[in-house]
Steps between C-alpha positions, in 0.01 A plus 500: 500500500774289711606165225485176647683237517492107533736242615463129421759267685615204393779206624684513842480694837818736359263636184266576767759736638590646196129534392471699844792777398337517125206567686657737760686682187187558318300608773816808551468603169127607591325194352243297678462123562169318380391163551254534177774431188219639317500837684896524455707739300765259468519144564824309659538129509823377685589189357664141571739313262607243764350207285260397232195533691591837629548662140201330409306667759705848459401550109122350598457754768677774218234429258147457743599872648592674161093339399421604848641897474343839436559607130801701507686370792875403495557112554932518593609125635766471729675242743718219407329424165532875374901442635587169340278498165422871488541508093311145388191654729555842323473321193254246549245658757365856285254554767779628726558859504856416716787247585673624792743274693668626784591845466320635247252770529128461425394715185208679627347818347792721388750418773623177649431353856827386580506136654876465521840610452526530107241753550619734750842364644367596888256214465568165577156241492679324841551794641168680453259602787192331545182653612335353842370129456148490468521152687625403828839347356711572221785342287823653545729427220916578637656375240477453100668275236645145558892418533384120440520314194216224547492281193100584446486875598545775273458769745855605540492584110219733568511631846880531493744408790428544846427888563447518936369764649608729767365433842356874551300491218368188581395568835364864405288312269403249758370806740314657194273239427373505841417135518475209754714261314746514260588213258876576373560310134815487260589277217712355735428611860840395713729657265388803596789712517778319368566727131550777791754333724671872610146606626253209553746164507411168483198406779365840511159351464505416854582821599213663273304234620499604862464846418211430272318294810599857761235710246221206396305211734606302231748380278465251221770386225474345165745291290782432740761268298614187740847571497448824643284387745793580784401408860497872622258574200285256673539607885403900317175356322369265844595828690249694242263302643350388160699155455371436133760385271456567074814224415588539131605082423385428164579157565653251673701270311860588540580404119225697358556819744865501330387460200257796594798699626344484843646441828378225754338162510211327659648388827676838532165706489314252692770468828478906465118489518535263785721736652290816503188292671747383754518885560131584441291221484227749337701584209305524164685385175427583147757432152448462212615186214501496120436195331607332207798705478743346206655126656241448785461162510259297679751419777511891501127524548495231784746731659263732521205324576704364817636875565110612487381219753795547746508915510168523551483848355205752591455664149683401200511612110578203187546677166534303234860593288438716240836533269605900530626626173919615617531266798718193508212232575372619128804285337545223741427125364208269641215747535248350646152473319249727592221216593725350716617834656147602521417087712785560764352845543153381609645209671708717739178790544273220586757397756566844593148604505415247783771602716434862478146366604569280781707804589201747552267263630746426801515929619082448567479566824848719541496872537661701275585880503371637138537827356197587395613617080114582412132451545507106630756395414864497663856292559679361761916504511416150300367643165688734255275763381385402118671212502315260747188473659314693714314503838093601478411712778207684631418804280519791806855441555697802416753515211837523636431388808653162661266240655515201690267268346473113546493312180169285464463358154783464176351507161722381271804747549295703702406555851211630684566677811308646796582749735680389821527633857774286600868430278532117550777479141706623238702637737717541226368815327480835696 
C-alpha cells in the first residue's frame, strides 16, 4: 500500500511555496498526497514565527492534527518555527514525532525524505521543483533570506541573508506550473539580485520581470520596499499589464521609520503614489503598517491617520507590534501599552475599512477581465489571490479561463459580477 502524506500551511505566500516543493519531494519518493490528515502516513505542518499570533496559531494547529491523526502516523513540524525555536518545541511539544527547519530531512520509516541540503547536499528547498499548480496561479518565490535589518523583524536571523535565484531556474519553474498567472514573492522583492552582482546585478528584477510577463497573462508582485521602487520597475509592472502595487511602508512618520530602521516618510510615499496614478490612473495599492511600535506617539498616529485618508489605498494590513525576541525594537524605551496599541489599530481599520468600501462600490457598473481561479469565484488584475477579495461569478464559467464580466453588486470586500459582451473598463489588466 502507497503511504500518504499531509501538508498543513501556515503564515505567508513564500511557505506556500515551500509547502509546494515538500509536497513535490514527497510525492518523488513514491508517497501520495491526501486531503484526509486522518488517512495520512505522515503529517507536515509548515509553520509561521513572524509574530505572537502566528506561533500561537502554529503550536494550536500542531496539537488539533496530532488529536486529529491515524494511530501510528509521524507528526514532523517544519517552517520558520521548526528553524528559529526547533529545540524549546522539541522539548515542550511530545506529540511531535519531528523538528525540521530548513534542511533537514523528514524521519519517515527507516530512511529519511530529504527536504534540504543537510540531507543530501544536491538539494536546496529554493531550488526544488514543484509539481503543476492545481490552481490557475501560483506563487513564485526568486529569492530567500533578508539583507535588511528592520528593528521588529527577526527573519534575517532565521531565513539568513539574501540567497537570489538564477533566472533559468526561475523561468523553467514558471513554464512547469503551467498556469495563467504567476505571483513572484521574496522577503524583499526589488533586491532581487543584488548578493549576485557578477550574474544578476542590481535591477535585475525588471529584467526577470519582463521575462516572467513573455511566459504568463499575468504578473503580480508582493512586498516591494519604497526605496526600490525605481521608475523603470514601474514602467516593467504597467507594461505587465497588471498595475497592482504590494508597497511594504510600515509607517509613515519619518522619526518612527528611523527609529524602525526603515527608509521613507509620509509625503515621500504619497507624491510616489501620486505619481504612478498619473501613469495609470487604474492602479491598485495595497501596504501594510504596524502599530504601536516602541515611541509612536499620538502625533505619530495622526500621521497616519492623515497618510490613510490622503493615499486612499485599495487593500491595506494594521498589525498590531508584537516585541520579537532578538530584534532591536525588543530593548528600545517607551513601549507603547498594548490597549492603546490595540485603540489606534481599530481606529485606523475602521477608517481603512470604509475606504476599501467606497472603493468597491464605485467599480459597479465597470467591466473587468477575471480569471476565473475556481467554481464561482474569480479575480480581476485588482485582487491578489488569498490576500483580497474576490469577484462571484456564474458557476458554468470554466476554471482557467478569462472573462469579461461587468461588476453589478460589492459585498463588503467582495464583488458580484456578470458576464459581459462588451469591455467598457479596467483596461488596465490583460
Amino acid at each position: 500500500m502507497v503511504s500518504k502524506f499531509y501538508v498543513e500551511t501556515l503564515g505567508c505566500p513564500k511557505n506556500e511555496v515551500d509547502s509546494e516543493k515538500i509536497m513535490g519531494l514527497l510525492a518523488s519518493q513514491g508517497l501520495s498526497q491526501t486531503t484526509d490528515v486522518a488517512k495520512a502516513d505522515v503529517v507536515v505542518v509548515n509553520t509561521c514565527a513572524f509574530i505572537e499570533e502566528a506561533r500561537r496559531e502554529s503550536i494550536d494547529t500542531i496539537l488539533h492534527l496530532s488529536d486529529q491523526r491515524k494511530k501510528g502516523a509521524r507528526l514532523v513540524v517544519t517552517g520558520c518555527m521548526a528553524e528559529r525555536y526547533g529545540d524549546e518545541l522539541a522539548a515542550e511539544l511530545p506529540e511531535v514525532d519531528q523538528v525540521a527547519g530548513f534542511g533537514v530531512s523528514i524521519q519517515f520509516g527507516r530512511k529519511p525524505v530529504a527536504l534540504g541540503a543537510t540531507a543530501v547536499p544536491s538539494f536546496d528547498l529554493l531550488n526544488l521543483p514543484r509539481p503543476k499548480s492545481s490552481a490557475p496561479w501560483a506563487y513564485v518565490k526568486i529569492a530567500e533570506g533578508c539583507d535588511r535589518s528592520c528593528g521588529f523583524c527577526a527573519i534575517p536571523s532565521f531565513r539568513g541573508p539574501q540567497r537570489s535565484r538564477d533566472v533559468a531556474s526561475l523561468l523553467s519553474e514558471v513554464e512547469s506550473l503551467q498556469v495563467k498567472e504567476v505571483v513572484l514573492v521574496a522577503q524583499d522583492l526589488a533586491s532581487y539580485g543584488k548578493d549576485r552582482p557578477d550574474e544578476l546585478g542590481a535591477g535585475a528584477i525588471v529584467p526577470l520581470v519582463r521575462s516572467v510577463s513573455e511566459l504568463v497573462e499575468r504578473v503580480r508582485l508582493l512586498y516591494l520596499y519604497p526605496s526600490d521602487l525605481s521608475d523603470e520597475l514601474i514602467s516593467a509592472i504597467l507594461d505587465t499589464g497588471v498595475s497592482y502595487f504590494d508597497l511594504s511602508l510600515q509607517h509613515v512618520s519619518k522619526p518612527l521609520l528611523r527609529k524602525m530602521r526603515r527608509w521613507g516618510d509620509g509625503e515621500r510615499f504619497l507624491n510616489r503614489i501620486a505619481d504612478i496614478r498619473k501613469a495609470s490612473p487604474k492602479a491598485v495599492f495595497r501596504s501594510n503598517f504596524i502599530v504601536g511600535y516602541p515611541g509612536e506617539t499620538e502625533s505619530d498616529h495622526d500621521k497616519m491617520l492623515h497618510f490613510i485618508r490622503e493615499a486612499q489605498l485599495d487593500w491595506c494590513g494594521f498589525f498590531t507590534y508584537s516585541p520579537e525576541e532578538g530584534t532591536h525594537a525588543v530593548g528600545m524605551p517607551d513601549q507603547v501599552p498594548h490597549e492603546l496599541a490595540l485603540e489606534r489599530h481599530g481606529e485606523l481599520q475602521e477608517m481603512q475599512d470604509a475606504i476599501t468600501a467606497s472603493h468597491r462600490d464605485d467599480e459597479i457598473g465597470e467591466v473587468h477581465r477575471v480569471l476565473v481561479d475556481e467554481v464561482g469565484v474569480g479575480r480581476s488584475h485588482r485582487e491578489a489571490p488569498g490576500i483580497d477579495g474576490v469577484v462571484n461569478i456564474p458557476a458554468h464559467l470554466g476554471v482557467g479561463t478569462f472573462v469579461d464580466v461587468r461588476i453589478t453588486e460589492a459585498i463588503g470586500p467582495d464583488l458580484v459580477g456578470e458576464v459581459s459582451s462588451k469591455v467598457t473598463g479596467d483596461s488596465n489588466s490583460r
